[in-house]
N, C-alpha and C positions, 0 to 999 in steps of 0.2 A: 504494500500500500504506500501509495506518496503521500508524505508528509503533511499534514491538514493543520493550519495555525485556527486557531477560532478566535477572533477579532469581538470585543464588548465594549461599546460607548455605555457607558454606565452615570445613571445619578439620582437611582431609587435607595432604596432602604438598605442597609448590608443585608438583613439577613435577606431580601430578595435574590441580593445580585450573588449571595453565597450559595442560594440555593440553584440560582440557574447553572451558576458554574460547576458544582453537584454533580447537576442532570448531564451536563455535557463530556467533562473532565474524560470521561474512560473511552470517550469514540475520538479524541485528537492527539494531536501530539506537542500542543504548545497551545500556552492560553495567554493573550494579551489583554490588557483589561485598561483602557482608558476614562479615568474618573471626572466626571465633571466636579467643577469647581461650587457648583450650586446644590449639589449634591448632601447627602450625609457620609459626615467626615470621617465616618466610622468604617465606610465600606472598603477603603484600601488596607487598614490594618485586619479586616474577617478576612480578604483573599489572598494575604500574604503566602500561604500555605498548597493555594491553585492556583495561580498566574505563574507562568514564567515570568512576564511583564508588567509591571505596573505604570503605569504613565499617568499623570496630572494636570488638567490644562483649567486655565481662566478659566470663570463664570461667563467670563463676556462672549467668550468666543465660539460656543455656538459649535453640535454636533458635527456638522456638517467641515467645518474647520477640521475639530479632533479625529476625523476618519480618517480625511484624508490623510494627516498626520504619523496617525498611530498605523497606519498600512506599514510604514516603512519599519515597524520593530517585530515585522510578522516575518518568519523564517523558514515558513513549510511553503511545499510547492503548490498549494491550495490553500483560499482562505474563506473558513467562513464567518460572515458576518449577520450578528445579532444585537439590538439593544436588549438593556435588562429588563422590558415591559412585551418579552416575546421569548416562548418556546416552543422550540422543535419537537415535531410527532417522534413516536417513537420509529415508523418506517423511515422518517427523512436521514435521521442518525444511523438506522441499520446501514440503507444504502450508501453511503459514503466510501467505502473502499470499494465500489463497485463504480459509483462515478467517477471517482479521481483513478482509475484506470481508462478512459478514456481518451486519446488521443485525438479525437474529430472536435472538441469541445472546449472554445477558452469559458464558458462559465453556465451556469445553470440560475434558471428562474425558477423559484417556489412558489404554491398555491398558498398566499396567506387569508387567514380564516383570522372574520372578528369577532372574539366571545363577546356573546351576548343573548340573554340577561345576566348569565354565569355562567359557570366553569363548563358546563354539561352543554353548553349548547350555543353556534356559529350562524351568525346572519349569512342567511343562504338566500340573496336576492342581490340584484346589481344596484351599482357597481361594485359591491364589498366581493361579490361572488367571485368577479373576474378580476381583483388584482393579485399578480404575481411580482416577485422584490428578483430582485436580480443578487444571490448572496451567497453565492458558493463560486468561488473564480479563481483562475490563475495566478498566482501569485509571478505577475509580468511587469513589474513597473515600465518597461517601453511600450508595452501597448495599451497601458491605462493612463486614458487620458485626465488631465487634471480638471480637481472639479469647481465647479463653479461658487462654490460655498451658497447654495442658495437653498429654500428649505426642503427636503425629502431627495437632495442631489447626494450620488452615491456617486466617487472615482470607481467606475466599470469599465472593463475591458471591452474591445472595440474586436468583433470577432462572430463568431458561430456559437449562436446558443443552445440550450434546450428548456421547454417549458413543461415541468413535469407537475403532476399533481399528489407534491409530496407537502403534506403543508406544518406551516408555519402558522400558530396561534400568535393573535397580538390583545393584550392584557389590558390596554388601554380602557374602553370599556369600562373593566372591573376595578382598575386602582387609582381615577381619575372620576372628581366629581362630575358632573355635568356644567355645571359653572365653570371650572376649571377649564371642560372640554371646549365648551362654546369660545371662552376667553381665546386658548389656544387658534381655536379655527377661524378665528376674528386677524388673528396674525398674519395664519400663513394666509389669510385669503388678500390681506393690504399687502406682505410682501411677496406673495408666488402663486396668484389666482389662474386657477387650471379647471378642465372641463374634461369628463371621461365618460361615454355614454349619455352624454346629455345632462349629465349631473355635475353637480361642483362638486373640484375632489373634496377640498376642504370641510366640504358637510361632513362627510364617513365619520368623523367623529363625533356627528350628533344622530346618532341613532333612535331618540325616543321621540323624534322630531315627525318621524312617520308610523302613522299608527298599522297596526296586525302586520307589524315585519315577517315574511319566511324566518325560519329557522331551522335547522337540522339538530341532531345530535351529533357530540363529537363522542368517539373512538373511549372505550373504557380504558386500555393501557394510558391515551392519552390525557384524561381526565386526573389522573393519578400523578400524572408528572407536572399538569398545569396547580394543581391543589398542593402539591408539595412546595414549588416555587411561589403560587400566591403565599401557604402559611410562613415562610423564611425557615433559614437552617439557623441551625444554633450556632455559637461563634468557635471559634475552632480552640483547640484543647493548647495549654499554655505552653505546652514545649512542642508545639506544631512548628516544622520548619518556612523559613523564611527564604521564599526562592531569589527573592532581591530588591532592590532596593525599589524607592519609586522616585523616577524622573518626570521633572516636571517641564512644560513646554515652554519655549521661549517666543514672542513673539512671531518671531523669524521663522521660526519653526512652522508653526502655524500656518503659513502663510504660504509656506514652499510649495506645499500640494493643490493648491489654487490656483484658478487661469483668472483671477480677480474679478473684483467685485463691475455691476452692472457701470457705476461710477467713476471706475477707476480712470484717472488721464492716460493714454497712450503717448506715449513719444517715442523717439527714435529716428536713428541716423541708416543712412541708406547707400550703398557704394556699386554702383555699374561695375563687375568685374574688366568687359570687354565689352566692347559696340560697336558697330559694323556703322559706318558715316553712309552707304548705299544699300538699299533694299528692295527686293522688287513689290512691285503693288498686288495689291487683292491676298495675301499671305499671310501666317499667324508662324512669326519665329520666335526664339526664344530667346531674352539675355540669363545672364548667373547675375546676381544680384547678393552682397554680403546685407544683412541687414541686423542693426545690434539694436535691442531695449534699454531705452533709456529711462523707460516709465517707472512704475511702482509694484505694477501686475505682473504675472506672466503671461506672456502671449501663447495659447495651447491650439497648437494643432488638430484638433476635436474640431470638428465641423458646427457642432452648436454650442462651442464654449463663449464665453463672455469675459471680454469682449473679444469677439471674432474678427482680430486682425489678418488682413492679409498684407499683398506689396502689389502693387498695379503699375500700369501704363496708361498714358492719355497721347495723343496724337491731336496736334495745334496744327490751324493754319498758321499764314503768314496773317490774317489778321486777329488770332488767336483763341478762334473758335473751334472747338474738340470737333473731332472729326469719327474716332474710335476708342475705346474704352476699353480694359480687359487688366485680369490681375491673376495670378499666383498661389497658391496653398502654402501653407509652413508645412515641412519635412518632421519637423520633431517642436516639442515644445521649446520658447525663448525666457530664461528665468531673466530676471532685471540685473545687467550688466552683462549680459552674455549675448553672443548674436550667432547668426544662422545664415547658410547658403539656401537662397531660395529661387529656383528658376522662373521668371517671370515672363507672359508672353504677351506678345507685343501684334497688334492687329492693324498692318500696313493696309491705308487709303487707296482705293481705286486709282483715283488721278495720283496721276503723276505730277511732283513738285516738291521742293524744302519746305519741310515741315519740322516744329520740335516735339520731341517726347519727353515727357517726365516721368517720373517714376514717383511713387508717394506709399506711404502705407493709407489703407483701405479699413477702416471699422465700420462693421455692423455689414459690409455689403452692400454701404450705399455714402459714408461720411468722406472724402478724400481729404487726407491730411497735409498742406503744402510743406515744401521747405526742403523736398526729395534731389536729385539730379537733374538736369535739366540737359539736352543732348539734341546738338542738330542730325538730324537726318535728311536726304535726298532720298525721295522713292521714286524709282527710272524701271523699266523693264531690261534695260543695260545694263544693272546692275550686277558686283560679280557673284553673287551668291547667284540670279538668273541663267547666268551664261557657264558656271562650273553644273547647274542643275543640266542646261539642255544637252552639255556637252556629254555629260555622263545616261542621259536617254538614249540621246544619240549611238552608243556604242553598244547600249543594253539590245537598242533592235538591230546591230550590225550583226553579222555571220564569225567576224573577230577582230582581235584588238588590233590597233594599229602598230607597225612595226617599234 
């Protein structure tokens, strides 16, 4: 079996988060356990004895912060991720050394189930029916892109999944007032308002909002493991060993695993490797393009990261009206001071004439940012990139090469 790290954003009760790590503890092979700051102060010293890792970050900074975070102190080839207001069935745990044998697969989505009215029983109606977490994955950081820090945003790998219906109870529900809950979904609906089957996600946690909800029964083994984690474990025996110490996060830290916030300023310098002074018309060629962060974010390569920098081209007349437009992907993520080779393609004008091109970085997909390279071109059908093209047609339909 490959190595399975189990990843816990933690900041309920100890004995909650001692009893989930319990349930879990004998199907992985390493437990990281990142405490919120807001949390009870008590829950790092009850899992001293089951974390390999104990990690501590601010009150200010926000789950979504600490995941991405705490990914980087997970050391099995698989990770599963869980808050401590959520447990796993007992078939999701059995399969685990049957998934992480799989080779066609960077990560696996779960069926999570909402208990509700209690332990014994899952709102079985949409949307709560159809959402599945994305939480058992590769442990790849180059192909996890960074995440957004925004709320229910998970750093997940970019790849071939599967959507099994192994599920994943979430506790919310049962250990959260309604007050509470409403409070909560007043948040993410001002900061992250989303729509799924025609519902607002942000409802799902107001369940009593709709009257004669479906419901199922959940599973007796699982009933058993959800009641053992709602009642908490007792605190561990005094000459329990202490697997290590707890590291606490430093801003910086924080911050790494982020493609920054919706706000964040972009800047950045921009350098034309090489450019061709002639081009032929109607054609999409390419320059290398260095380009370094000068901002505060990192600019993430993830196609829906925030904010979604690119690097472009614009094509001027001579009286300096754009004439074509076109831009670039990032290769890999750019953290702040570091830059990146990015090929950018350039969409030469019909007519023929001197024109300039700039180069600029690109946010959101539609903002152009001035202050790039600026570069004359000539676009002629003369041009030598034209006349190396026909010459090499030319020989491709001859019978043989020239002497």
């Amino acid at each position: 079996m490959a190595g399975v790290s189990f990843l816990c954003v933690a900041s309920g009760p100890a004995e909650r988060v001692r009893a989930l790590l319990e349930v879990v503890r004998p199907h992985v092979d390493q437990i990281v356990v990142a405490f919120d700051g807001r949390g009870d102060p008590r829950a790092a010293d009850w899992c001293a004895d089951l974390a390999d890792q104990r990690l501590w970050f601010p009150a200010a900074s926000g789950f979504e912060h600490a995941a991405a975070w705490a990914l980087d102190a997970c050391t099995g080839d698989w990770v599963l991720r869980l808050d401590d207001d959520e447990v796993p069935s007992a078939a999701l745990l059995d399969a685990l050394p049957t998934l992480v044998r799989d080779r066609h697969v960077v990560d696996y989505a779960f069926t999570r189930r909402w208990l509700f009215p209690d332990a014994c029983a899952y709102i079985d109606a949409t949307p709560w029916r159809e959402e599945h977490q994305r939480r058992l994955a590769r442990n790849l950081p180059g192909l996890r892109p960074a995440s957004s820090g925004l709320p229910h945003d998970q750093p997940i790998l970019v790849g071939p999944r599967r959507i099994l219906p192994l599920a994943l109870y979430h506790l919310d529900t049962l250990v959260q007032s309604p007050a509470r809950r409403l409070a909560k979904a007043r948040d993410y609906e001002r900061r992250h308002p989303a729509v799924f089957n025609a519902f607002p996600v942000n409802g799902m946690y107001l369940p009593e909002a709709i009257p004669d909800l479906r419901t199922s029964p959940v599973d007796a083994a699982d009933v058993r493991s959800i009641e053992r984690v709602l009642a908490g474990a007792a605190p561990p025996p005094p000459d329990a060993p202490v697997l290590g110490p707890v590291l606490t996060a430093t801003p910086g830290e924080l911050d790494g695993g982020l493609a920054g916030g919706r706000d964040d300023p972009v800047a950045g310098r921009l350098e034309v490797v090489a450019a061709d002074a002639e081009l032929p018309p109607a054609v999409t060629v390419w320059w290398e393009v260095d380009a370094r962060n000068d901002g505060p974010g990192t600019w993430s390569w993830f196609e829906d990261a925030h904010p979604r920098v690119r690097v472009g081209s614009r094509f001027r007349d001579a009286a300096g009206t754009e004439v074509s437009a076109a831009w670039g992907t990032l290769t890999a993520s750019v953290a702040p001071g570091e830059g990146s080779r990015v090929l950018v393609p350039l969409e030469t004008p019909q007519a023929p004439g001197d024109y300039e091109v700039a180069v600029d970085l690109v946010v959101a997909g539609r903002e152009w940012l001035d202050g790039g390279p600026r570069l004359p071109v000539r676009v002629t059908p003369d041009a030598p990139l034209a006349r190396a093209a026909e010459a090499v047609r030319a020989q491709l339909a001859a019978d043989s090469m020239p002497p």
